[in-house]
N, C-alpha and C positions, 0 to 999 in steps of 0.2 A: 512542460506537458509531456508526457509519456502517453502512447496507445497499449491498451490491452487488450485481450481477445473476451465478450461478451458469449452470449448465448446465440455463438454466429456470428456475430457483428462486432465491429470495431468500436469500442470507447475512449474517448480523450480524458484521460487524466491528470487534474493538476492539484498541487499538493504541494504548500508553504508552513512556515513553523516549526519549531524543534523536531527532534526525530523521534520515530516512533517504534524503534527496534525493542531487541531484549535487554536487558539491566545494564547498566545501573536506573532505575528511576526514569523508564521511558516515560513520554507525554501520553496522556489518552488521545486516542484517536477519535474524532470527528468528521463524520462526512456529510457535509450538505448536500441535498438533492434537490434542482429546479423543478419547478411546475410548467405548463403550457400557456402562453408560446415563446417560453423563454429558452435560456439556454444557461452555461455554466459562471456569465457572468451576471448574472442578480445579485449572485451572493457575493460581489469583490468587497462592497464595506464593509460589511460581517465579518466576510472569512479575515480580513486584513487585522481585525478587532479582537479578532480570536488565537491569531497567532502566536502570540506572545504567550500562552496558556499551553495550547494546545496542538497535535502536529493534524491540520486541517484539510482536508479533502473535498473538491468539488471534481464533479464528472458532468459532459455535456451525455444525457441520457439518451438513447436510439432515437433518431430521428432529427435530433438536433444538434448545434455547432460545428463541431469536427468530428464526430464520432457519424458512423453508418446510417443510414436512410433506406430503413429496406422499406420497400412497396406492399402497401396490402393494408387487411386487419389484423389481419389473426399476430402479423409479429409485434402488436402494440400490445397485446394481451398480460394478461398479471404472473403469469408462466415466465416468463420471456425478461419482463421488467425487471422483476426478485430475482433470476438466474442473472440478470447483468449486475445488479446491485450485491450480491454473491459474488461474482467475480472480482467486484472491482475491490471489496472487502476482503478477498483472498490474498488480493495484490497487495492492499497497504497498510493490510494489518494482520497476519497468517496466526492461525491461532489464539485472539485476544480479540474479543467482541467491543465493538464501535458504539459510537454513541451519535445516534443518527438523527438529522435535523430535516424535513419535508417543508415542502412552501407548493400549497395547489396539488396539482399532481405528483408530485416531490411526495408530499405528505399522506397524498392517496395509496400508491404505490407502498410508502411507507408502514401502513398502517398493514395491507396485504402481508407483506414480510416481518413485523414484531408477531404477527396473530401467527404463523403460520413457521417462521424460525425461530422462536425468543431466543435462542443460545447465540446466536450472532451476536446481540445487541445487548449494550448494558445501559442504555433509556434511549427516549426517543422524545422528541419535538416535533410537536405536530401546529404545522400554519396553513389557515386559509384552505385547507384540503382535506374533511373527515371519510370515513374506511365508508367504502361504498355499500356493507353488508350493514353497518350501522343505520345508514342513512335508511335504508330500503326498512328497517322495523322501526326505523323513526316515522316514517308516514305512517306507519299503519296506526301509530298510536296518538299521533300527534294534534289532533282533531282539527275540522277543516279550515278556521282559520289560519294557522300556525303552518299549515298547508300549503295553503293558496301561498302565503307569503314567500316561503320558499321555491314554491315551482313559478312563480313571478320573476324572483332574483336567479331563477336557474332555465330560463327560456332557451339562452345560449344552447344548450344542450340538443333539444332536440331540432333544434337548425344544423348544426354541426355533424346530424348523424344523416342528414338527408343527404341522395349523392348529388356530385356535377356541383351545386348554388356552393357550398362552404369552398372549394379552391378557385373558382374564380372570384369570388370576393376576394379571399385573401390575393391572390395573384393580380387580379386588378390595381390594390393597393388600398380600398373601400375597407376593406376589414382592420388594416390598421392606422387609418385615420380614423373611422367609426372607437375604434378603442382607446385613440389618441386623445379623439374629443371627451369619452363618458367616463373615462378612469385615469386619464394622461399618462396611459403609460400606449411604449409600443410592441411589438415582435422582435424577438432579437433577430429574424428574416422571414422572408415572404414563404420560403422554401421549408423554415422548420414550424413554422403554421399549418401549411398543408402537410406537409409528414405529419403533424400531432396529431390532426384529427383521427388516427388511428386509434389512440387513445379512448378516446366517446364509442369510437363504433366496436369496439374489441370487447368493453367491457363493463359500459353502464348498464345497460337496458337488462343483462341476465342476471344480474346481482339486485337492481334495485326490484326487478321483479320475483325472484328468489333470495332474497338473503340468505344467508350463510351464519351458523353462529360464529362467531371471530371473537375471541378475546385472549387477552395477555397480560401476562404477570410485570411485562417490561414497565420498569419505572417509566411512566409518562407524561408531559405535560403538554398540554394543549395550551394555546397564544391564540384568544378569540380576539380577532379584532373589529373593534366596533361598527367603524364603518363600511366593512366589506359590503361589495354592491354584493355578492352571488352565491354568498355563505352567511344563515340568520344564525346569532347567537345560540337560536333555542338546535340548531341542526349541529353547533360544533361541539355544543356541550354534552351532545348525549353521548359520548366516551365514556360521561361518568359508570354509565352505568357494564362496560365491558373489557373496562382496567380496572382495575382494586385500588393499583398506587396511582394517582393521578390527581395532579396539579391543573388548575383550569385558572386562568389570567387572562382578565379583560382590558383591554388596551383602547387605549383612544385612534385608530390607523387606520386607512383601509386596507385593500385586499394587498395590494404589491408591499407589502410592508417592510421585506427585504431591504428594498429600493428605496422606500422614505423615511422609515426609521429606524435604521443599520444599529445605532448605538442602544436603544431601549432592549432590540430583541437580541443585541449581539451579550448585554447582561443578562437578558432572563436565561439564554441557553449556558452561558459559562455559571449562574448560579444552580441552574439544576445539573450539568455535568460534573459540578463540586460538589454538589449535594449529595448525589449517587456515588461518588469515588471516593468519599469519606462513610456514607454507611459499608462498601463493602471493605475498605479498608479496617473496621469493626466489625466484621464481618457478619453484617444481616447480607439476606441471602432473598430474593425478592419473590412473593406467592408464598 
């Protein structure tokens, strides 16, 4: 684990597998990025999977593992997230754009920085987490049953942005037992629960109520998994319509799918970062 300097804040960097310098025949870089309320070990059986391939990156994001916990909203914000995600790409791969993997907020985040820097990135992997500007003109079109359904599986959300009730649940211990029981999974801690909630109050409510056009030319694939309790099929698919190049895989998994099936999605990502590293190696150029 190495620390770097973020947009302010301190990030934990850890990073297995070949190297990823200059020539002869460096490995492509991959970074995985956690969602909420996890941290930078979700992804151990993945990245472990991965390494043999490729030179692999996980970072514990602001607010969780080892990396800084600053107080507030406003440092949860998508400014702030892409300027650490920037950073940490500065450090482990200077010049040569990555090939970035999202899981949740991992993937929301993610989607913010392919739309907004495509030169970083040579694809991207999106799980469990679609671009919050998508989601916001999926409502408007998505008519009201397809609706309902989604803001049913998306409750969480507006509990999370209320003050005081979201950290004493979690600080209690109620919030991840409640999450133990309905999806078996847990917090990677009590502490980077309540730091996330930063997250929801920084930057759902102005995007889902203004979207943004967002799109990008970054080769994409989307990993819809079937049984996600809090993401519907018809909400992760509609990328199609704001990539061009994109891959859409329906998986039998639920939401933590890092965590239960390391080996299916730790294939789908080494077959699309072969995919992409042999078209540019023939050199298509992507948009």
């Amino acid at each position: 684990m190495r620390m770097i300097t973020g947009d302010g804040v301190g990030l934990a960097v850890y990073e297995r597998g070949g190297p990823a310098g200059p020539d002869p025949d460096p490995n492509p870089v991959v970074v995985l990025v956690h969602g909420y309320p996890d941290d930078h070990r979700i992804w151990d059986r993945v990245a472990e999977r991965l390494a043999g391939r490729f030179h692999v990156v996980t970072y514990d994001v602001r607010g969780a593992g080892a990396s800084d916990r600053p107080r507030g909203r406003e440092p949860y914000s998508f400014t702030h997230l892409t300027a650490d995600l920037r950073a940490v790409i500065d450090a482990v791969s200077p010049g040569r754009p990555v090939h970035l993997v999202g899981h949740d907020w991992g993937s929301i985040q993610g989607w913010e920085a392919v739309c907004t820097t495509p030169e970083r990135f040579a694809s991207f992997t999106s799980i469990g987490g679609p671009c919050l500007d998508h989601a916001g003109h999926w409502f408007r079109g998505a008519g009201r049953a397809r609706a309902v359904r989604q803001m049913l599986a998306s409750w969480y959300i507006g509990f999370f942005r209320l003050p005081i009730l979201p950290e004493l649940c979690w600080r209690s211990g109620l919030g991840g037992r409640l999450l133990a029981l309905s999806a078996g999974h847990r917090p990677s801690s009590r502490h980077d629960a309540v730091a996330g909630l930063g997250l929801y109050r920084a930057n759902v409510r102005a995007r889902l109520r203004r979207p943004l056009e967002r799109r990008t030319a970054v080769p994409a694939q989307v990993v819809v998994a079937l049984r996600d309790a809090y993401v519907t099929p018809d909400l992760a698919e509609t990328a199609r319509r704001w990539a061009p190049e994109i891959r859409i895989h329906r998986f039998d998994a639920p939401h933590w799918m890092p965590a239960t099936h390391p080996g299916p999605l730790a294939r789908l990502i080494t077959e699309h970062v072969e995919a992409v590293e042999r078209a540019a190696a023939n050199g298509h150029v992507p948009g």
